[in-house]
C-alpha positions in Angstrom: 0.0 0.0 0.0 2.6 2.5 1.1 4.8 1.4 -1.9 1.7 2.7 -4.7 1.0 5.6 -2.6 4.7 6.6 -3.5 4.5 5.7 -6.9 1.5 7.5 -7.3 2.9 10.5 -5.5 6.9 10.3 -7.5 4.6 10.1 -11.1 2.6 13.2 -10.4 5.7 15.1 -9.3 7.6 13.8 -12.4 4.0 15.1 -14.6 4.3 18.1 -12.9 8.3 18.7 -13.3 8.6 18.1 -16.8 5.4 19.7 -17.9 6.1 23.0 -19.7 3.8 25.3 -17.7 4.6 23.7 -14.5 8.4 24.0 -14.8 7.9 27.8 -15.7 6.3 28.5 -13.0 8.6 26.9 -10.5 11.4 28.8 -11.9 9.1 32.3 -11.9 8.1 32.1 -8.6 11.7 30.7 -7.3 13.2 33.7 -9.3 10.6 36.3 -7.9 10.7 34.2 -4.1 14.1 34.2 -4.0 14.6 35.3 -0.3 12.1 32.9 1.4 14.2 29.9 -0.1 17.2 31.5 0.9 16.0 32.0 4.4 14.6 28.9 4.5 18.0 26.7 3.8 21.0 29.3 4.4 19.9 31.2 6.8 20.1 30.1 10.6 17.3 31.3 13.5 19.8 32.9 15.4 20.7 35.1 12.7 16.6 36.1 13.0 15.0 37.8 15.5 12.4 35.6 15.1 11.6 32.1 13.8 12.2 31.2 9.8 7.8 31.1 9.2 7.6 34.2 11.3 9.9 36.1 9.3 8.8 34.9 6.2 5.1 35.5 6.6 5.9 39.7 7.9 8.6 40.0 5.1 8.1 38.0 1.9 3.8 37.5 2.3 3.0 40.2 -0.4 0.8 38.7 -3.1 2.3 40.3 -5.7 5.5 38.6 -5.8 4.1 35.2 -4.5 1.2 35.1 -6.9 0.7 37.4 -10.0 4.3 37.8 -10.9 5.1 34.2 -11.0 1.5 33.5 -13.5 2.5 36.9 -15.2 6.6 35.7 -16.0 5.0 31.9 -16.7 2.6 33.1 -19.6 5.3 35.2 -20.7 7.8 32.4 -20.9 5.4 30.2 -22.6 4.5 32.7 -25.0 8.4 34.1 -26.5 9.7 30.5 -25.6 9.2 28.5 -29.2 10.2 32.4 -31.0 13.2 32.1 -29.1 13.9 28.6 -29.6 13.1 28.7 -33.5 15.2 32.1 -33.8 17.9 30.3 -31.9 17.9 27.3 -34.4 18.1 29.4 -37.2 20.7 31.1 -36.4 22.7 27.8 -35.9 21.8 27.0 -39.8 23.1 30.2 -40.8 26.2 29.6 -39.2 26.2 26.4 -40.5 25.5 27.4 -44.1 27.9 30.1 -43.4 30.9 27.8 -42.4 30.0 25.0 -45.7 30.3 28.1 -48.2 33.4 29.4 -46.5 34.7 25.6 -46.9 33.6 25.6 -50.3 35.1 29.3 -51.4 38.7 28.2 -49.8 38.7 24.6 -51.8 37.9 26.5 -54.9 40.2 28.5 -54.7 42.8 26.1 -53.7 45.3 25.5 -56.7 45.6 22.2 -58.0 49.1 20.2 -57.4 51.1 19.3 -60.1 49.9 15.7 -60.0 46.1 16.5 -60.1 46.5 18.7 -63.1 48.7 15.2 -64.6 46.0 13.4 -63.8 43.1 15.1 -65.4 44.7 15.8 -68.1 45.4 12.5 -68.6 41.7 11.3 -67.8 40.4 13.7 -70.9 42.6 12.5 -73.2 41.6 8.5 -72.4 38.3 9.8 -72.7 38.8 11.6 -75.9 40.3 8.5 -77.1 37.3 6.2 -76.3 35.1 8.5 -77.8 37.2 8.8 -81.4 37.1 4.5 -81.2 33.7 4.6 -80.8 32.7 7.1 -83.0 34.9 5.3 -86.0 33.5 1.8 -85.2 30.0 3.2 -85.3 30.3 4.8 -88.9 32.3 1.6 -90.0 28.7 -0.3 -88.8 26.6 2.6 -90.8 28.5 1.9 -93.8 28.1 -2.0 -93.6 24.5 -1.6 -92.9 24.1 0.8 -95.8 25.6 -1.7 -98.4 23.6 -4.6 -96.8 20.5 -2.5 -97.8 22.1 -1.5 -101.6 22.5 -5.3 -101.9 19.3 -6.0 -100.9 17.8 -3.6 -102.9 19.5 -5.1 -106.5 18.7 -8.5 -105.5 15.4 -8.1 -104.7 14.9 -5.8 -108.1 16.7 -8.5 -109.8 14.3 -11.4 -108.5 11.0 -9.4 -109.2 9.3 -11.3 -112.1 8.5 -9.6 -115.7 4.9 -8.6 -115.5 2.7 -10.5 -118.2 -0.2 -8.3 -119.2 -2.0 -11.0 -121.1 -2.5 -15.0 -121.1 -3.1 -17.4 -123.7 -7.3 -17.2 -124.6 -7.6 -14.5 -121.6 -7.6 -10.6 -121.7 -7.4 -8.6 -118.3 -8.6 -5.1 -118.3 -6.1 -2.4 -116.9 -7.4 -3.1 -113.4 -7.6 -6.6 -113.3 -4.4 -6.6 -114.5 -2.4 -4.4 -111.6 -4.6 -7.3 -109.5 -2.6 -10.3 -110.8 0.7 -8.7 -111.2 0.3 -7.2 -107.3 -0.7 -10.8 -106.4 2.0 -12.5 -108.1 4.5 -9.9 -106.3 2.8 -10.6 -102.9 3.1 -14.2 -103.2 6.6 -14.1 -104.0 7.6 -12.4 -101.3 5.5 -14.7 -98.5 7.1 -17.4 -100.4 10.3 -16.0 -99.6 9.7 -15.5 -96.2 8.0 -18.8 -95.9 11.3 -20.0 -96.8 13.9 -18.0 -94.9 13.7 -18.9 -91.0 15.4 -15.5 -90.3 12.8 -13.9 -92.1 10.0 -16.0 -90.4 11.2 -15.0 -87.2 11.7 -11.2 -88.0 8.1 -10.9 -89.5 6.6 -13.4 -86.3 8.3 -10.7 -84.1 7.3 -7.7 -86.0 3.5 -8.8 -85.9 3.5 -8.7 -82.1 5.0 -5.8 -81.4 2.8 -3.5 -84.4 -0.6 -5.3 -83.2 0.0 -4.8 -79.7 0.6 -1.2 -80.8 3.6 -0.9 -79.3 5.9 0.2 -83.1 9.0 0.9 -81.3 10.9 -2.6 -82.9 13.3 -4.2 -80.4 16.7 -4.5 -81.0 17.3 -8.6 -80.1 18.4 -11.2 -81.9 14.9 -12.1 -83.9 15.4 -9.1 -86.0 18.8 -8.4 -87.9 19.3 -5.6 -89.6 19.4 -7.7 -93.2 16.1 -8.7 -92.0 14.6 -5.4 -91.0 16.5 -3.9 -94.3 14.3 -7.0 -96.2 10.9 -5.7 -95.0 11.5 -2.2 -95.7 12.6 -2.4 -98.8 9.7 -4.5 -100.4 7.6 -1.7 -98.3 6.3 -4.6 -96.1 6.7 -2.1 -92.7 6.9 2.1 -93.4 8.9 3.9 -90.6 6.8 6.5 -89.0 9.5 8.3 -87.8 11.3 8.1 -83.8 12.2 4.4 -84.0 7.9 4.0 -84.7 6.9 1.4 -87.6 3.6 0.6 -88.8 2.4 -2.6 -91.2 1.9 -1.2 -95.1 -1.2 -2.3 -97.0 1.3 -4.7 -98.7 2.9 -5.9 -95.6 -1.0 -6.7 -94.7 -1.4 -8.6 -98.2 2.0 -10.3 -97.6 1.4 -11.7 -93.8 -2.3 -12.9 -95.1 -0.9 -15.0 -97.4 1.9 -16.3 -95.1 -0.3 -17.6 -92.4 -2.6 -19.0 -94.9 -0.2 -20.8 -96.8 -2.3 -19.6 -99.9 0.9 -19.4 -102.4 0.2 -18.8 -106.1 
């Protein structure tokens, strides 16, 4: 029993200690009481003419200092307390701030040692070097590209077949003619593909990525360049521009036919 009574009582004095307005006070009124706590522990009785209460209660009993200075100093503590905490912090980040751009001024203006200046100078010439390699190696690849697509452009002129406007005991009008001939070239080239796994694999590819409506063609291993050169040159794909491809009215013809297996 006595052990929760002072449990009780040591919580509410440790509430009442570390509570802001509380704590305040204590320090007001000490600070405006002064004398009555120095009488009461410094101060011996024979040093009175009376007792410590009696002396206390006719010298240091006004109301004043016991009651409305200590409220008037706690409220006033409470109030300019957080302005005076927030102005303090800020002038510690100024001073901070102030010290890093000090820092910073002096190591810019520090000189660089002999071996620094070496060693970037050193670092931009590797660089420069890297950067010549690559830039040759890439327009050696542009240039065996661009003959892959000159070669592929004369074979596939040299494999187109003659059109025949007219049959033995038939006559095709100018329309029905461009019909056949467009058919005959369409089926040619599914034939072709049919025939070529690279070119099956390309076009399988191709097919996803421009009916999902994705157009930007990925750069693996299904589609080569020969083959990518392949379909644009018999205008099977038409490049939109930004990497973006889209499926020609041919290349619509030409896919028909291949996954029908409807070869003339």
């Amino acid at each position: 029993m006595i052990g929760e009574i002072k449990k009780s009582v040591s919580a509410a004095l440790y509430e009442r200690l570390v509570s802001p307005f509380y704590g305040a006070l204590l320090i007001s009124w000490s600070l405006w009481n002064w004398k009555i706590l120095y009488v009461t522990f410094f101060v011996s009785e024979e040093r009175l003419d009376k007792n410590k209460i009696d002396w206390i209660v006719k010298n240091c009993s006004e109301l004043n200092a016991l009651v409305i200075y200590p409220l008037a100093s706690t409220l006033i503590i409470l109030t300019l307390l957080p302005f005076i905490t927030n102005a303090a912090y800020w002038l510690h980040l100024k001073f901070i701030k102030w010290c890093r751009d000090q820092k910073n001024s002096i190591e810019m203006k520090t000189l660089l040692t002999t071996e620094q200046s070496i060693q970037i100078r050193e670092e931009l010439i590797n660089t420069e070097q890297k950067f010549d390699s690559l830039l040759i190696r890439k327009n050696q690849e542009i240039k065996e590209l661009n003959l892959q697509i000159e070669s592929l452009k004369n074979a596939a002129s040299q494999q187109r077949p003659e059109p025949k406007p007219e049959t033995e005991g038939a006559s095709f009008s100018s329309d029905e003619t461009d019909t056949f001939l467009g058919s005959q070239t369409t089926s040619g080239i599914a034939r072709k593909i049919k025939g070529n796994p690279e070119l099956q694999r390309a076009l399988d590819t191709i097919i996803k990525y421009i009916q999902n409506g994705w157009g930007q063609l990925p750069e693996d291993d299904n589609i080569s360049p020969t083959s990518l050169a392949f379909f644009e040159v018999n205008h099977l794909i038409e490049n939109e521009g930004n990497g973006m491809f889209s499926m020609t009215d041919l290349g619509k013809s030409v896919v028909k036919i291949v996954l029908d297996n409807e070869f003339y």
